[in-house]
N, C-alpha and C positions, 0 to 999 in steps of 0.2 A: 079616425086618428091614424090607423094603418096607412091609408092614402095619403094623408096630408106627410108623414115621413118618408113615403115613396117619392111625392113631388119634393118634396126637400132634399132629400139623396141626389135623385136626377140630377137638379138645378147644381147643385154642389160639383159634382162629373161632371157639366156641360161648362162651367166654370172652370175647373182644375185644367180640361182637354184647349179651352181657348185661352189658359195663362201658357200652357207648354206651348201652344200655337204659336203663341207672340214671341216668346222664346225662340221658336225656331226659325222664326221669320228676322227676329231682331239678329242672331249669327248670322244666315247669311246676308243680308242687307249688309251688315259688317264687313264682309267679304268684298265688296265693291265701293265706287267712288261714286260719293254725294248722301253715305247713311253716314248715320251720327253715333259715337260710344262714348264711354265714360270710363276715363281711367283717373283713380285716386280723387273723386268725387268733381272731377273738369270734364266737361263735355265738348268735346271736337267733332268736327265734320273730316269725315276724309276725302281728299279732294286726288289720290292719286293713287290708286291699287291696280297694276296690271293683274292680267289673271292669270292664277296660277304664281304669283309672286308672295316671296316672303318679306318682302317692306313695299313701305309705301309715304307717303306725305297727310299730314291734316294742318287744320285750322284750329286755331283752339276759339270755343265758343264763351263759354261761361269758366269761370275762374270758380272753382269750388273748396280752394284751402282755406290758409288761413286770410282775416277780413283784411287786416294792414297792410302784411306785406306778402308781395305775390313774386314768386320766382319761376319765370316758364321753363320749362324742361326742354332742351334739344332735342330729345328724343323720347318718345314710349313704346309699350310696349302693351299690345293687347292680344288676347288669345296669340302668342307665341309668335306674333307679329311684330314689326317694328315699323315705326311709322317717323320720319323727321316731320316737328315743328316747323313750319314753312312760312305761319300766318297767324292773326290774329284780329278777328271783326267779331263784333257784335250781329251784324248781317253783312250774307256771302253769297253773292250774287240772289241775292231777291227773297231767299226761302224763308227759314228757318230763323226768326228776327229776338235779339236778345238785347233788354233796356242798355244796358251795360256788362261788357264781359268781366270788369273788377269789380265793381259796387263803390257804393258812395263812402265807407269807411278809410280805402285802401289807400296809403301814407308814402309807400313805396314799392316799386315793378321794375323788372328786372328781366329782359327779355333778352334772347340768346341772340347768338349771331348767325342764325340758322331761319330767322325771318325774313322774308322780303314784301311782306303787306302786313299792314296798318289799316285795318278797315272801319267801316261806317262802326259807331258808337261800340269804339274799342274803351277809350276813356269818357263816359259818360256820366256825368253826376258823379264826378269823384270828387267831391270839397273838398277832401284832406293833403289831396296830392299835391303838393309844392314843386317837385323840381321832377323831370323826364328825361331821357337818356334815349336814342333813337340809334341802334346798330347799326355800323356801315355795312351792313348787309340788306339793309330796306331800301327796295326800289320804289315803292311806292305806298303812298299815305293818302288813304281816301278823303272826301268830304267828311264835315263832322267824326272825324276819328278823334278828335280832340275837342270834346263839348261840353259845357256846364262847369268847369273845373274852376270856380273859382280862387282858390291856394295858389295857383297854379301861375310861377312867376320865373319860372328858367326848366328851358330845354334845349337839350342838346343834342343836333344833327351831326353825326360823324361822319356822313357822305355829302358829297357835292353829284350823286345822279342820283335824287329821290324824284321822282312824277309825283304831281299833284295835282288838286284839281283848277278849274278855272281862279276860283275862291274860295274858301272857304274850310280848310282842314283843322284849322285853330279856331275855335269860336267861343265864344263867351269864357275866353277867359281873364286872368288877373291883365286889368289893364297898364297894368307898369313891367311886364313880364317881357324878357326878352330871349328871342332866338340864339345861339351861337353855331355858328356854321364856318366849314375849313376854308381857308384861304384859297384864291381860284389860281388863275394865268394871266389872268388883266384888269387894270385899275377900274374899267366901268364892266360894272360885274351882273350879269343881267339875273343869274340865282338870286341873287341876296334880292334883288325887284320882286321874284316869284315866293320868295320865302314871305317877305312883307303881305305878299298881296291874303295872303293866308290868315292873318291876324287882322279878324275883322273889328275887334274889342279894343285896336291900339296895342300897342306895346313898341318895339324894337328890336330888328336884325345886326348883329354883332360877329365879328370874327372870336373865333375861341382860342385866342391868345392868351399867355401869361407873358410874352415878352414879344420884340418884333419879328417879322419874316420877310427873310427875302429871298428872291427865288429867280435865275436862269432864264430862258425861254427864247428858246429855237423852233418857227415854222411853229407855232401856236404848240408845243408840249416843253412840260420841263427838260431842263439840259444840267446834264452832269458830267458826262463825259464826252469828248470830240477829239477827233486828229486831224490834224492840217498841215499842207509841207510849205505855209506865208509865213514869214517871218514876223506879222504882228496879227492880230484878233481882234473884232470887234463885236464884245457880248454886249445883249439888252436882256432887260429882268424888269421888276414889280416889286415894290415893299410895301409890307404892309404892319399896323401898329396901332392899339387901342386909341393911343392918340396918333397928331400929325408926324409924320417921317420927318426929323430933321436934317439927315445927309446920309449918302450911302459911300462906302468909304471903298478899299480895295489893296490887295496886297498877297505880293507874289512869291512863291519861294520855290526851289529847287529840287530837285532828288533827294537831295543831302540834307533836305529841310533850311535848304542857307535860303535868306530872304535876297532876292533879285529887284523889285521895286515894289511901288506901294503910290498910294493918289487917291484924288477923289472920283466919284464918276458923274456924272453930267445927268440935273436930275433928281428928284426923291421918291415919289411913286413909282412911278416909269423912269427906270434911270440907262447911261449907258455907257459905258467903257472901250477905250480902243487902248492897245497895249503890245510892247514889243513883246518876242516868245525865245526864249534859248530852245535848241537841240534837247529834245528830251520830255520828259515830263515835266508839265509847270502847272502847280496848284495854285489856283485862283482865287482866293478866301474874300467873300463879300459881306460886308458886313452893312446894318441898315440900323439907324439909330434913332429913336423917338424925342418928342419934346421933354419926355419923364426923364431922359438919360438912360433909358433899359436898349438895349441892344439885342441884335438876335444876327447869328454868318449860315451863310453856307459855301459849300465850294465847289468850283466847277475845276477838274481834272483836263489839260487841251494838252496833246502829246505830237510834239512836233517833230514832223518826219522829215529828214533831207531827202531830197529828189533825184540828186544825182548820181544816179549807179546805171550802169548800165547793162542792160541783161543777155543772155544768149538770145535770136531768134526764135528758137522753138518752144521759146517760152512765157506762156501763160499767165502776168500781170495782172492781180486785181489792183484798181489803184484805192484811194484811203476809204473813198466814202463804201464801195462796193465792197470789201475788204471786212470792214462791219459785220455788211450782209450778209454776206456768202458765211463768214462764221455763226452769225446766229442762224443759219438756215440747218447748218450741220448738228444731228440728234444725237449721234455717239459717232467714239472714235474710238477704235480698237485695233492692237498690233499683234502680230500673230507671227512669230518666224521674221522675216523678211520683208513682210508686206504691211502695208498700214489701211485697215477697210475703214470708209466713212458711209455714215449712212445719214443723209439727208431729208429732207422736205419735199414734197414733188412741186415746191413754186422755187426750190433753189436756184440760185445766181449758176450753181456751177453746173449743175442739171443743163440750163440753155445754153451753156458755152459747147454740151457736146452735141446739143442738138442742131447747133448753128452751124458746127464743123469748126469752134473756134479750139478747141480742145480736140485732140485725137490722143489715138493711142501713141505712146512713147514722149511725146508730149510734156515739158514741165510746167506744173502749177503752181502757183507761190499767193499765199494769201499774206500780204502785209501785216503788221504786229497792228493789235487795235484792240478796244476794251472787252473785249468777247473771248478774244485770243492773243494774250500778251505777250505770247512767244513768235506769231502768225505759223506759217504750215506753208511746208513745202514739197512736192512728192513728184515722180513720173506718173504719169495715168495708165493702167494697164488692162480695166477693162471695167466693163457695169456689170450687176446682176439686178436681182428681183429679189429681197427676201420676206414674206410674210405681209406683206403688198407694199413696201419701201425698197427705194432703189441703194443698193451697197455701192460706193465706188474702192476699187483698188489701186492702190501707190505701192511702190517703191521704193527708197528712201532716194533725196537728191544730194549729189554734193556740189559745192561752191564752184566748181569747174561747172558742171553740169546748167546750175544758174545764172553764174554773173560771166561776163569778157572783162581781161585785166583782170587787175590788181580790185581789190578793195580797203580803205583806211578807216579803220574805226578809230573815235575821238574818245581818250580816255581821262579827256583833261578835264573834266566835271567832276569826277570822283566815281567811288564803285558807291551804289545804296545797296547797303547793308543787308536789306529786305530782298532787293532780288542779286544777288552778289553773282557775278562773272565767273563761269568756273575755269574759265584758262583762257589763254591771250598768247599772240603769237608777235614777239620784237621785228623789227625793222631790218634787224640781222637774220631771222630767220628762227632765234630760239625759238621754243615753245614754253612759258612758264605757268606754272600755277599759279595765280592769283591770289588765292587763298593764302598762301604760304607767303607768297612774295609781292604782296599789294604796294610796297614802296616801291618796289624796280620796276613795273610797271606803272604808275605813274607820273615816275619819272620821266621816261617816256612819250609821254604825251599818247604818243599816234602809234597802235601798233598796226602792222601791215598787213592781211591775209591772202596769200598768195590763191588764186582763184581754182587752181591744180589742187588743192589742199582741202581735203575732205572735211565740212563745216558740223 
């Protein structure tokens, strides 16, 4: 009897020593990427733990809340760790294989924007589930991530770059069930082909419209804002609408919001517009209208520059398109005393102006007014630095002697907009008025003169 409670003791210790064992195997395994833990009864893989780090990335495996509705968390937190949500498979890369990560009950999923996979039997055998919701933060949705669901009769893709597979990410589900995905840049839309090919059960891909769209399109990307110094414009765009587009219309207005003309454009899916342009800004408002009568605008901004000024030689010229560039290349802009330091991009436009010798020191620069920099920038160049491995450049401030030869005439016969208001003007005679104060005598006026001597 003494024996038999000795072997029983032992076994009991040989027991208790290999549950702590696994224990200490199961933390650090934890500690690295490709072990598996379990926070708030869901088991994830983590797929990205540098060493030595206090976050990291998983997967969530198995859905361990409640059976209906499952809301994935952005974030967790294990052993004093944080990990971002990144993904969501039933199996992940080959290993660790789970029927289904929600179960067959679950009615509603609600996954964060902090996903970008969709994996093999994500939604497996979920009857109950009727409608899906796909973040535009997923880049990709494996095979059978969507299987067995039969409920399952609308889902909705928020992005237009998800990867898929050759066929088959939608399977066996509601045969009447349809796709809604965002409108593209052109009427033959090869996505909405690749979405299709995914729904091997039947169904249909749809745009996820409540009204029409219509949309811009310069050099294959949307177009919303442009400068040009033609006197007329000729935009193309795309509409798009649950039913057939029946005209896409057009109509122009001013600074001052005064309307300038208006027409139709040539056209209904792919449609296109040619149009004279005033000096200034001119809103373009496009409007696209369906067979229902439901309409949907947008507006493209073209801000038309005169050409005719003429400048000192020593100086530096971006003309409209480069003008853009060279301002979104510029990261901060900071004044200090006297001096004005920009600190750039190292693919910057104005970077290769001093590397070519087109820019020197003393040298004036003038970046044209454009939707990046609605004022544009004008400086002497005085010299480069290095800071914190970005190049600073330093200016100067320029005056209107310094930029333009002659006279210059601004046209004040359009009106002041209200939104970016003129804060002084200089008469014909020479006055200098405030505008603010005195905005009928200056546009009285029409033209006032800026003498080129006269610090701008």
């Amino acid at each position: 009897m003494r024996k038999k409670l000795h072997q029983i003791t032992a076994f009991l210790l040989a027991f208790a020593l290999l549950l702590t064992s696994a224990n200490i195997s199961e933390v650090s395994a934890a500690e690295k990427s490709g072990s598996y833990i379990t926070v708030s009864k869901n088991i994830y893989r983590i797929t990205k733990m540098p060493s030595g780090a206090k976050s990291g990335e998983a997967v969530l495996m198995k859905w361990g809340g409640s059976k209906t509705a499952a809301s994935v968390k952005e974030k967790i937190v294990y052993k004093k760790k944080v990990y971002k949500v990144t993904g969501v498979a039933g199996i992940y890369k080959g290993k660790k294989k789970v029927k289904s990560v929600f179960g067959a009950s679950v009615k509603k999923v609600t996954l964060p924007d902090t996903v970008t996979l969709i994996g093999e039997n994500t939604f497996c055998g979920c009857k109950k589930l009727t409608s899906l919701t796909i973040p535009k933060s997923v880049e990709r949705v494996e095979k059978k991530a969507v299987n067995n669901c039969p409920a399952l009769k609308k889902v909705v893709l928020k992005s237009r770059n998800v990867k898929f597979p050759a066929k088959g990410a939608f399977t066996k589900i509601n045969k009447k069930a349809v796709v809604y995905i965002p409108t593209g840049l052109t009427v033959k839309d090869t996505y909405r082909t690749k979405v299709k090919k995914q729904l091997t059960a039947g169904g249909q891909v749809k745009y996820n419209l409540s009204k029409p769209e219509v949309k811009a399109v310069e050099n294959g990307k949307l177009l919303e804002h442009k400068s040009v110094q033609k006197d007329r414009i000729t935009l193309k765009g795309v509409a798009f609408g649950n039913s057939d587009i029946k005209k896409v219309t057009y109509e122009i207005t001013d600074e001052a919001n005064k309307k300038i003309a208006s027409g139709s454009c040539k056209g209904t899916a792919s449609w296109t517009l040619s149009c004279a342009l005033m000096s200034g800004t001119n809103a373009i408002k496009i409007t696209a209208e369906d067979r229902s009568g439901k309409r949907g605008s947008s507006t493209v901004y073209v801000v038309k520059v005169d050409g005719q000024v003429a400048y000192d030689d020593d100086v530096k010229v971006e003309n409209v398109e480069t003008s853009q560039e060279a301002a979104e290349s510029i990261t901060d802009l900071e004044k200090q005393g006297d001096f004005v330091f920009l600190t750039v991009e190292s693919e910057s436009e104005i970077l290769s102006h001093i590397e070519d010798g087109t820019l020197k020191q003393g040298d004036v620069y003038y970046i044209q007014p454009n939707d990046e920099m609605p004022t544009g920038f004008s400086g002497i160049f005085e010299g480069i630095r290095e800071e914190k491995g970005q190049k600073v450049l330093q200016f100067t401030p320029a005056t209107m002697e310094d930029i333009y030869k002659g006279d210059v005439t601004i046209d004040l016969s359009g009106g002041i907009d209200p939104k970016n208001p003129v804060a002084g003007a200089y008469l014909s005679d020479g006055t200098n008025i405030d505008v603010a104060e005195d905005e009928k005598k200056a546009l009285s006026s029409n033209h006032a003169v800026l003498d080129a001597k006269t610090s701008g």
